[in-house]
C-alpha positions as CSV (number, residue, x, y, z in Angstrom):
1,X,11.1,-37.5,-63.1
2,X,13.6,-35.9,-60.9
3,X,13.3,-36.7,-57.5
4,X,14.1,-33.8,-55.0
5,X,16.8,-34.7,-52.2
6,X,16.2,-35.3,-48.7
7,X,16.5,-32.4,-46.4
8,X,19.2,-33.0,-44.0
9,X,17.4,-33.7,-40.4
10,X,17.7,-30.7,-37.7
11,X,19.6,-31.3,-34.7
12,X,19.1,-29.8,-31.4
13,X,22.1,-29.1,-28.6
14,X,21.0,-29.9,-25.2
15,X,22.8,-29.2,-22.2
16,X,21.2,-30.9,-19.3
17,X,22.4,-30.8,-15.2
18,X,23.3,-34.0,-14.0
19,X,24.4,-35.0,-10.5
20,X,23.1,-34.0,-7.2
21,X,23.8,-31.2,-5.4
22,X,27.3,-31.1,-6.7
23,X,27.1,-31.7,-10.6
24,X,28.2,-30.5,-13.7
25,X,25.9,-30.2,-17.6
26,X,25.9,-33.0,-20.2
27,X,25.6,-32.4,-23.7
28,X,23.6,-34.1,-25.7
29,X,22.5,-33.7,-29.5
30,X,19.0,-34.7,-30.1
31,X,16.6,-34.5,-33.6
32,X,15.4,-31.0,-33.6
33,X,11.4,-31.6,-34.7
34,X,8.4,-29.0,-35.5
35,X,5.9,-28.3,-32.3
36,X,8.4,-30.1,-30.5
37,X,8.0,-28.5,-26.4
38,X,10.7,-29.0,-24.1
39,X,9.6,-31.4,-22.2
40,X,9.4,-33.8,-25.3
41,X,13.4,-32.8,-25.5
42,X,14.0,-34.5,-22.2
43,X,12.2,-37.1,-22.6
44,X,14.1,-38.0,-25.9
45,X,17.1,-37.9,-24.3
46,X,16.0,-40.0,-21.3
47,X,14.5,-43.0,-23.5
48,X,17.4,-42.7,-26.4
49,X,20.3,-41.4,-24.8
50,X,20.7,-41.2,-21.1
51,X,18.2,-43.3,-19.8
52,X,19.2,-43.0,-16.2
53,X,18.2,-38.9,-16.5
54,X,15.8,-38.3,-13.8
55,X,13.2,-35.9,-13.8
56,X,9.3,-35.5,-12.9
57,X,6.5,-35.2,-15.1
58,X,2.6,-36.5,-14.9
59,X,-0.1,-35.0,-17.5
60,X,2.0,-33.6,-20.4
61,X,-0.5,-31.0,-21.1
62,X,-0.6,-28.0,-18.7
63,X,-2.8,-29.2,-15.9
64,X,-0.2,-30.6,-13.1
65,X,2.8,-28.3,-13.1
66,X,5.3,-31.2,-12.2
67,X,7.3,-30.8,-15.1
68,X,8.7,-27.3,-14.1
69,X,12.6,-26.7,-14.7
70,X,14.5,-23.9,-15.5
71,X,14.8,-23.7,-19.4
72,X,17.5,-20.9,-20.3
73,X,18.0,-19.5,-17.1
74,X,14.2,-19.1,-16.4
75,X,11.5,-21.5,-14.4
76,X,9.0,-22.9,-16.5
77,X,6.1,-25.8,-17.2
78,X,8.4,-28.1,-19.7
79,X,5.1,-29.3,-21.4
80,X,3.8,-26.0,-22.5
81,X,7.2,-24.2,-23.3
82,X,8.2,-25.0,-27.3
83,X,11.6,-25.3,-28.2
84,X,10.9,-22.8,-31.2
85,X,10.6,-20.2,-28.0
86,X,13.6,-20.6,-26.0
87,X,15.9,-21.9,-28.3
88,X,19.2,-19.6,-28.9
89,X,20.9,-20.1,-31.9
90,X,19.9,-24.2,-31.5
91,X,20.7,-24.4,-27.8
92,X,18.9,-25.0,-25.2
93,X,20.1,-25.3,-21.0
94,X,18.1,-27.3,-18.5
95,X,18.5,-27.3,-14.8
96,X,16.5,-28.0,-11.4
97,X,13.9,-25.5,-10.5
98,X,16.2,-22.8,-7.6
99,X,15.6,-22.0,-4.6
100,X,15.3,-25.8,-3.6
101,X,17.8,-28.6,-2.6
102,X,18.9,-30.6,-6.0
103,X,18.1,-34.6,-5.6
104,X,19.2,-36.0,-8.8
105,X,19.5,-34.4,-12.5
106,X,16.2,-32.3,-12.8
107,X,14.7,-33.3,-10.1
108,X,14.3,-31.1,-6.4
109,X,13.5,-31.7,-2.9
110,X,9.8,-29.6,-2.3
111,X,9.5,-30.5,0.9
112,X,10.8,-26.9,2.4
113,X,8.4,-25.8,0.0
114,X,5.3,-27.5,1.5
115,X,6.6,-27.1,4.9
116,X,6.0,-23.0,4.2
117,X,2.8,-23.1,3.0
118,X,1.8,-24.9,6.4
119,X,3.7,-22.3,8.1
120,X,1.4,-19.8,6.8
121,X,-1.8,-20.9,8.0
122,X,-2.8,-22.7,5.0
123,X,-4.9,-25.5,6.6
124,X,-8.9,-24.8,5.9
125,X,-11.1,-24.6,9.2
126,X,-14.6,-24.7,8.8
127,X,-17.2,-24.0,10.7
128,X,-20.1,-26.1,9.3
129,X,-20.9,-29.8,10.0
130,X,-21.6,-32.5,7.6
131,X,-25.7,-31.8,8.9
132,X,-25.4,-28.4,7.5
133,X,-26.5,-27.4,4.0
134,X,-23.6,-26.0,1.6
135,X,-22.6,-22.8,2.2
136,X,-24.0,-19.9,0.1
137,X,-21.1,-18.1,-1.4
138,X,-22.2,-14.9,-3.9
139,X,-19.8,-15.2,-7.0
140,X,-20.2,-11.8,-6.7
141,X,-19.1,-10.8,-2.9
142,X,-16.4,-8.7,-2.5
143,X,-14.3,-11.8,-0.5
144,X,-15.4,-14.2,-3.0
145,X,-13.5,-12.1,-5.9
146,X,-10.3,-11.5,-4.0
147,X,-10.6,-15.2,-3.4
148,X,-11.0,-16.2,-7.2
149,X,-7.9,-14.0,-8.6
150,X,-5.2,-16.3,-7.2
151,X,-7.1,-19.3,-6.5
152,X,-6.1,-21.5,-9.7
153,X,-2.5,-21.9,-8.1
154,X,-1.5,-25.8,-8.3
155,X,1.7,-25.6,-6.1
156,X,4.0,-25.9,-8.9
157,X,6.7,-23.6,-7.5
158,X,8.1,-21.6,-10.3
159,X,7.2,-18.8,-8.3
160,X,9.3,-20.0,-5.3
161,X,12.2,-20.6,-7.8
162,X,12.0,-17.3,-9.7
163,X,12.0,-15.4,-6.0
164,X,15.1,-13.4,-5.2
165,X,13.7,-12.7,-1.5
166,X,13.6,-16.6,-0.9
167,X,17.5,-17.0,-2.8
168,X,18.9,-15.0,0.4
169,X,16.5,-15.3,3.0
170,X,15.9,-19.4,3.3
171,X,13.2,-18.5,6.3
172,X,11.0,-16.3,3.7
173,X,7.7,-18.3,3.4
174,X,7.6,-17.6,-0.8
175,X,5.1,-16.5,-3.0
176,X,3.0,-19.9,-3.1
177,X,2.5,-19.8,0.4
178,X,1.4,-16.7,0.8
179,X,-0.9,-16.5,-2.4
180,X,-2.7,-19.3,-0.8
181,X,-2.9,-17.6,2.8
182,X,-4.5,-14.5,1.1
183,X,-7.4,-16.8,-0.5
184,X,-8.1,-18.8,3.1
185,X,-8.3,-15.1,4.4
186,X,-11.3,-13.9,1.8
187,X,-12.8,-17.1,2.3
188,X,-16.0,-16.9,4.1
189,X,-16.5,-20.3,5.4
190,X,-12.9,-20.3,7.1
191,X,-13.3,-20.1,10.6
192,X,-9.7,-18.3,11.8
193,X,-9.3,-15.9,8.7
194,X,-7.3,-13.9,11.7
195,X,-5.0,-17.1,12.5
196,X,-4.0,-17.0,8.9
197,X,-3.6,-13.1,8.7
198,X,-1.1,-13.6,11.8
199,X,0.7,-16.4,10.7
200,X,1.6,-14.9,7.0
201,X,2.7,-11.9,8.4
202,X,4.9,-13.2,11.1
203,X,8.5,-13.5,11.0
204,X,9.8,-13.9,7.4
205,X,6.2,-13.7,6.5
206,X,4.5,-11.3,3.8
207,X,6.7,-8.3,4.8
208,X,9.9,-9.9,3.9
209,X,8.1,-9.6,-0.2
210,X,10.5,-6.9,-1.8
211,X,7.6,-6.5,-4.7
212,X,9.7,-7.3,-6.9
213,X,6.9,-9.1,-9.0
214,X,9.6,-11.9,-10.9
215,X,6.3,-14.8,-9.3
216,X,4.3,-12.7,-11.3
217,X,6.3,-12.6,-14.6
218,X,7.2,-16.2,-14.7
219,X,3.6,-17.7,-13.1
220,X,2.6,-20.3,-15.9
221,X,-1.1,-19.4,-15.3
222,X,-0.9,-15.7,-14.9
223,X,-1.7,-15.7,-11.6
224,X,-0.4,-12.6,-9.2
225,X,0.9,-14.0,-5.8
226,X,2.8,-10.2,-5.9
227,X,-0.9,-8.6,-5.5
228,X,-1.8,-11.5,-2.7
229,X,1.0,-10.4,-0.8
230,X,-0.5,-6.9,-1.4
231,X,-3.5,-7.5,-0.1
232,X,-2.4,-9.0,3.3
233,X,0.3,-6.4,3.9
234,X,-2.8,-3.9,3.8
235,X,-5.1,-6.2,5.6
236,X,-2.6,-6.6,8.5
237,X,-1.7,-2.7,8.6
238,X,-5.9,-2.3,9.1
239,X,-5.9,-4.9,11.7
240,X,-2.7,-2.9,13.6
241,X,-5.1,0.2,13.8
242,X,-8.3,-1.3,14.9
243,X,-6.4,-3.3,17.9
244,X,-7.5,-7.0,16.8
């Protein structure tokens, strides 16, 4: 019987940053495998190849957002993107998430990014006690709807990195922060949903937003910090006519 021969294993070209702030891309040729996402690419590379390649990553399966680069020029979640969809012509480029300082190979320095999203009021104030029963919240109130479309964010900034306002403007609070102002503001047990309103529209707050929508397009969850941003710009132009 005539046996068939092997088919000759895939490869995949990877060209991966590597240094810190000042750096330069490695290439590296790794096997090229079905279902294979880009994260697994990485990974290969850092166990087989390179293994002093740094980089972040926790679940593996969409739930964390720590894995988030920039895969071909865009921000992504590594774990859910498949090589099969990025790939160009058996090539793929991976960098650091932008818009934040580079601290070795893939990974970044968040803490500018955390230090916004304080800046814009983000820290819950409630007005019940322990002693108090659980607030009664209608799934179907007006607040608690505005509340629910942006309320799955998981501070994964590929938002913050896909913004062109924060690439020029370094004081611009970003798209994370002020997606998660707009959901303190609808909620109805927050005490100061007026603190928060202030806060994200002062300075390089919410008016900075060019609506360009790129946190939109690239949000791994669909979320649409864009429309948050919407919603506060209008909520603070109401609150400019009624004097508060």
């Amino acid at each position: 019987m005539e046996t068939q021969p092997d088919t000759p294993q895939r490869t995949l070209t990877v060209k991966i940053y590597r240094g810190e702030s000042e750096g330069d891309f490695v290439t590296y040729s790794v096997p090229w495998r079905e279902n294979q996402t880009v994260l697994d690419v990485v990974t290969e590379v850092q166990r087989s190849l390179e293994p002093t390649l740094s980089y972040r990553f926790a679940c593996r399966v969409g739930v964390c957002g720590s894995c988030a680069m920039t895969v071909n020029g865009k921000p992504r979640w590594t774990c859910r993107t498949h090589v099969s969809r990025v790939e160009e012509d058996g090539v793929i480029v991976i960098e650091p998430l932008r818009n934040m300082p580079r601290i070795k190979d893939l990974v970044v320095d968040m803490s500018e990014f955390f230090d916004k999203w304080k800046k814009a009021g983000n820290e819950f104030k409630g007005t019940a006690t322990r002693h108090d029963p659980p607030a009664n919240v209608s799934p179907q109130s007006k607040k608690r709807k505005l509340a629910d479309a942006a309320i799955e964010c998981i501070n994964c900034g590929v938002c913050y990195a896909a913004c062109d306002v924060v690439a020029w403007d370094k004081e611009y609070l970003g798209p994370a922060a002020l997606n998660r102002a707009w959901t303190l503001f609808n909620d109805e047990r927050h005490a100061d949903p007026k603190g928060v309103l202030h806060k994200a529209t002062s300075g390089s707050g919410c008016n900075s937003c060019h609506s360009q929508g790129s946190c939109m397009t690239h949000c791994p969850v669909s979320l649409s910090p864009t429309g948050s941003i919407a919603g506060l710009k209008k909520n603070a132009l109401l609150s400019f006519f009624k004097g508060d």
